[in-house]
C-alpha positions in Angstrom: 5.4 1.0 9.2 3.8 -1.9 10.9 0.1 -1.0 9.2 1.9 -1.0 5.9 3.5 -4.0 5.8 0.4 -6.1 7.6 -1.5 -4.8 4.9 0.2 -5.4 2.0 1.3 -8.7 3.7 -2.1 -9.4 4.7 -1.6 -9.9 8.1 -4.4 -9.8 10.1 -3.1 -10.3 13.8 -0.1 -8.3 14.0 1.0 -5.4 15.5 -2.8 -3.4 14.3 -4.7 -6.8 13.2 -4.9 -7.8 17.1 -6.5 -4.4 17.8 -9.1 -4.6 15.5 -9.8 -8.1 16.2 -10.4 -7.2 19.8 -7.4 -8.4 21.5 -6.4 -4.5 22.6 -5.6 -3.5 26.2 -4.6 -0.3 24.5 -7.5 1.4 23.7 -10.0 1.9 26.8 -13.9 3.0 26.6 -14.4 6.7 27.3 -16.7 6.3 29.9 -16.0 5.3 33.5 -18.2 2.6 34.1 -17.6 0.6 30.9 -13.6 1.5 31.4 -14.3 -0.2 34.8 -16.0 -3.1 33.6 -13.5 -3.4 30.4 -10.7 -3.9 33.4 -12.7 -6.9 35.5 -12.6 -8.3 32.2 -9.4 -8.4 31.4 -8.5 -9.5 34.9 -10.4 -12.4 34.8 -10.0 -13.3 31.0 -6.3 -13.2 30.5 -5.6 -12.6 26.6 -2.9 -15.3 25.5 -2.0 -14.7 21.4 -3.0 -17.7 19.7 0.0 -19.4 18.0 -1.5 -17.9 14.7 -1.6 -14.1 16.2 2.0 -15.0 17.8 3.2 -15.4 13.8 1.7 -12.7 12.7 3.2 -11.0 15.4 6.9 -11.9 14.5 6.2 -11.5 10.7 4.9 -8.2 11.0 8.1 -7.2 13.3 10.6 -9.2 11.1 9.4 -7.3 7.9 9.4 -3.9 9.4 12.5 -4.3 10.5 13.1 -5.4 6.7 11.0 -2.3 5.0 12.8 0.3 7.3 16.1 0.5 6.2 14.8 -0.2 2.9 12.7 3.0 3.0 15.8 5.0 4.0 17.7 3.9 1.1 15.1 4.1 -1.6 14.2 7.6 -0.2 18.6 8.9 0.2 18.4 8.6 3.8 21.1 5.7 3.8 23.2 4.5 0.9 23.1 0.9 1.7 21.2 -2.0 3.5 22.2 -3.2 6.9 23.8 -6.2 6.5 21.5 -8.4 8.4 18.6 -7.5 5.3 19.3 -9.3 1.8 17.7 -8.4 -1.2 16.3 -11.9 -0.8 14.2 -11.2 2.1 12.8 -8.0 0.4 9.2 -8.5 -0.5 8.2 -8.2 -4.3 5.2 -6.3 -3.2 7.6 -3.2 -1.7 8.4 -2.9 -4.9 5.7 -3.5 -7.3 7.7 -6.1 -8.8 11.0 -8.0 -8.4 14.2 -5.8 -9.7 14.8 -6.8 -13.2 11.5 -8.5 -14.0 9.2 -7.0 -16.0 6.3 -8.6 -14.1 4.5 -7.5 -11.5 4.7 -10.1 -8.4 1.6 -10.6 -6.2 1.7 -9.9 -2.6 3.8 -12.6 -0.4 5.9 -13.7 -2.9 9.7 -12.6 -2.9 12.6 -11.5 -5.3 14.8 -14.2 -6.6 17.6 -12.5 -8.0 20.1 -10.5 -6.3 19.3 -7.1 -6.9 19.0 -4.2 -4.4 
């Protein structure tokens, strides 16, 4: 869920941006020496998240926890949002476009009516 939304968000130091960026510590190199070398490395360089990645970071959790349950009910696993999501806080792009609008939104925008 996280790769969706980053992407159509476009995050790009969330949950799989920071990974690809470089900032792992969850993938290690295959062979022992460079697996060796890869851990002085990170001993001695500490990676703190930017206050940029540390956004990204909480918008990519805060809209996963939003496309979730809004998965389960567009797909009959639930019958109604939670009530801690709003139809205001659901992106246009999950959509395509905003419920009752017969245009399509662009990415990062949101709904402004009240429609599941």
């Amino acid at each position: 869920m996280h790769f969706l939304v980053e992407a159509e968000a476009g995050i790009r130091l969330g949950v799989y941006g920071r990974p690809a960026a470089g900032d792992n510590g969850l993938f290690w190199p295959a062979d022992p020496a460079e697996r060796a070398k890869a851990a002085r490395r990170r001993k001695s360089k500490p990676v703190k998240p930017s206050p940029r990645a540390q956004a990204d970071m909480a918008r990519s959790e805060h809209l996963a926890g939003i496309a979730v349950p809004v998965w389960e009910v567009r797909r009959g696993h639930a019958q109604e949002l939670p009530a801690y999501v709003t139809a205001a806080e659901i992106p246009a792009w999950s959509t395509g476009s905003c419920p009752g609008s017969t245009t399509t939104s662009t990415a990062g925008t949101r709904c402004r009516s009240g429609v599941r």
